[in-house]
C-alpha positions in Angstrom: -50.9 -14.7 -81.2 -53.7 -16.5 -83.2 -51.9 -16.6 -86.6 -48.9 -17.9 -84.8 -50.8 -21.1 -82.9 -52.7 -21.0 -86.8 -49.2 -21.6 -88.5 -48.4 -24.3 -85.4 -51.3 -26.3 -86.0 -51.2 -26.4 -90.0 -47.5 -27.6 -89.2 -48.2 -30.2 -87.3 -51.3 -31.2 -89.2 -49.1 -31.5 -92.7 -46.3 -33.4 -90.2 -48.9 -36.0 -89.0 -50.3 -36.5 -92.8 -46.7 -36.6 -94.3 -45.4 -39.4 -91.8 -48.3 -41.2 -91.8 -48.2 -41.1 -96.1 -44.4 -41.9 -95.6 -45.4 -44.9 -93.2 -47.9 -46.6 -96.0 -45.6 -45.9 -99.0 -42.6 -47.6 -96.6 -44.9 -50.5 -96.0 -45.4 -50.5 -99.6 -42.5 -50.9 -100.4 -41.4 -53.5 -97.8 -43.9 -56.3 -99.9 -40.7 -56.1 -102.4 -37.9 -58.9 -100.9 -35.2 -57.0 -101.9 -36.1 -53.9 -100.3 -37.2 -55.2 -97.4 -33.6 -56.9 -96.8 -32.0 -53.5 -97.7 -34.7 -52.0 -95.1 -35.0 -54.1 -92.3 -31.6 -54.7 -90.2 -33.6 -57.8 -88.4 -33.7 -59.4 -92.0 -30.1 -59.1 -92.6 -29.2 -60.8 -89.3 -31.6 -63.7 -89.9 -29.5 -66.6 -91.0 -26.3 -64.9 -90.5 -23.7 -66.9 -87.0 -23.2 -64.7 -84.4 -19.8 -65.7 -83.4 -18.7 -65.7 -80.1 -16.6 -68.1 -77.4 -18.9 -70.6 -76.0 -16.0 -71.9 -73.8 -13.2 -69.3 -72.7 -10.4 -71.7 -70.8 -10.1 -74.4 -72.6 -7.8 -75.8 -69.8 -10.6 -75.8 -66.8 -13.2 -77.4 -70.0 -11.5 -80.0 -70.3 -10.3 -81.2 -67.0 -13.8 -80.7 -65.4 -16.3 -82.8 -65.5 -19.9 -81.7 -66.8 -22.4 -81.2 -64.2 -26.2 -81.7 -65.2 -28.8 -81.1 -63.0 -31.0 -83.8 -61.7 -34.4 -83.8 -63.5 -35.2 -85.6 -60.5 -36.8 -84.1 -57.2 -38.8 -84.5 -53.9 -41.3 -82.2 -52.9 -42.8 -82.2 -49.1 -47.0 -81.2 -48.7 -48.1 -80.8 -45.4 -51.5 -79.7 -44.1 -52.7 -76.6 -42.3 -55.4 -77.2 -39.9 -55.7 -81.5 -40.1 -53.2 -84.1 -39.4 -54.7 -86.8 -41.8 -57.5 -86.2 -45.0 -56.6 -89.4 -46.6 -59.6 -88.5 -49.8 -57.2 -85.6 -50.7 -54.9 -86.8 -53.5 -51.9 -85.7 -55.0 -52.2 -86.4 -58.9 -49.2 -86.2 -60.8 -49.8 -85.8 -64.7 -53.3 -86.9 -63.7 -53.0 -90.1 -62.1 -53.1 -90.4 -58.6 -50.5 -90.6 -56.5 -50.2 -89.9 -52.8 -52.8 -89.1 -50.5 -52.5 -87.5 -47.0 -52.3 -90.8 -44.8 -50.8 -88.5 -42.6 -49.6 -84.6 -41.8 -46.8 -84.3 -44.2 -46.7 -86.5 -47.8 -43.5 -86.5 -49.9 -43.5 -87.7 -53.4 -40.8 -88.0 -56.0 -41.5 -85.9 -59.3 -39.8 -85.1 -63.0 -39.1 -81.6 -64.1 -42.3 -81.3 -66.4 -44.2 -83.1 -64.1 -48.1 -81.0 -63.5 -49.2 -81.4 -60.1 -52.4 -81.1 -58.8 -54.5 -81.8 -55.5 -57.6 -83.5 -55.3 -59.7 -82.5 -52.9 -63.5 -82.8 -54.2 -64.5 -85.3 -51.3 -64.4 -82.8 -48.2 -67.0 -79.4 -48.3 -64.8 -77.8 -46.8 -61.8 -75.4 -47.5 -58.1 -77.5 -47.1 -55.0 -75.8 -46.6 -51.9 -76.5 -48.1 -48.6 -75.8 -47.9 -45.2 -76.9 -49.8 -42.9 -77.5 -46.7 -39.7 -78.4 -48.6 -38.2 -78.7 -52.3 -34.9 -80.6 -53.9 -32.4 -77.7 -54.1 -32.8 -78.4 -58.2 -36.1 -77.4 -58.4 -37.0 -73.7 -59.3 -40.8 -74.3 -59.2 -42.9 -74.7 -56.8 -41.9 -72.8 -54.2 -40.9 -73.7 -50.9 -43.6 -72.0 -48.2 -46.1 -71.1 -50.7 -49.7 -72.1 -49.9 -52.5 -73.3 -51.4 -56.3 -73.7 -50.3 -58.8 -75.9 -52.0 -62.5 -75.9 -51.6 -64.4 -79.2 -53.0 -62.1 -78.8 -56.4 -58.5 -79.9 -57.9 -55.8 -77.3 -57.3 -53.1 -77.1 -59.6 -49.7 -76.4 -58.6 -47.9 -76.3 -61.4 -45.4 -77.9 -63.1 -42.4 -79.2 -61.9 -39.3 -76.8 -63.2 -35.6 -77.9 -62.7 -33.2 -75.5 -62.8 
């Protein structure tokens, strides 16, 4: 029994060496441009035009017209526990925009727009939450909530779908 586990381990011993010496040699050898192109499949696709139909009727293509989202939207804040904090600020791309005159502020943003709320004039924790978003929007969230305490949170920026 111990010469056969003996003759196991020597085996896999030389298998580990081998592929490992076979490993450097091939990295070796892939410094050479023409070998690597013979060796790599990744390098013979790069550069080459994968070919396929971008529209498949033709007939509906051309008869309908193209449809781009909006990179326009409205997104709806409202507060948790207060129904005005009129020092808490919405900046968009870091200029101020709206603050919370009342319970609910909506504002008007861009896809690529990075919100943020100020909130570094009250000691005390402020809830947010996003009550609506433009049906074009992918992000933020509609019913996700932030809480801010004396800082700026960010809520992200704006992505259209």
């Amino acid at each position: 029994m111990k010469r056969l586990i003996d003759k196991t381990e020597r085996f896999l011993i030389r298998t580990v060496v081998l592929g490992m010496v076979l490993l450097v040699v091939v990295q070796g050898i892939m410094i050479n441009e023409p070998a690597r192109l013979y060796l790599s499949w990744a390098e013979r696709m790069e550069g080459e035009i994968i070919e396929y139909p971008a529209i498949t009727n033709q007939e509906t293509a051309e008869n309908e017209p193209i449809a781009l989202p909006s990179p326009q939207g409205v997104l709806t804040f409202s507060l948790q526990q207060y129904s005005a904090l009129p020092q808490a600020k919405i900046l968009i791309n870091n200029r101020e925009g709206e603050s919370f005159e009342g319970r609910e502020v909506e504002i008007p943003v861009m896809g690529g727009d990075i919100i943020e709320i100020d909130c570094r004039a009250y000691n005390f924790p402020v809830e947010f939450v996003i009550e609506s978003v433009s049906e074009n929007m992918a992000w933020p969230e509609r019913g996700k909530t932030y809480t801010a305490n004396q800082s700026i949170v960010m809520i992200g920026k704006i992505i259209v779908k």
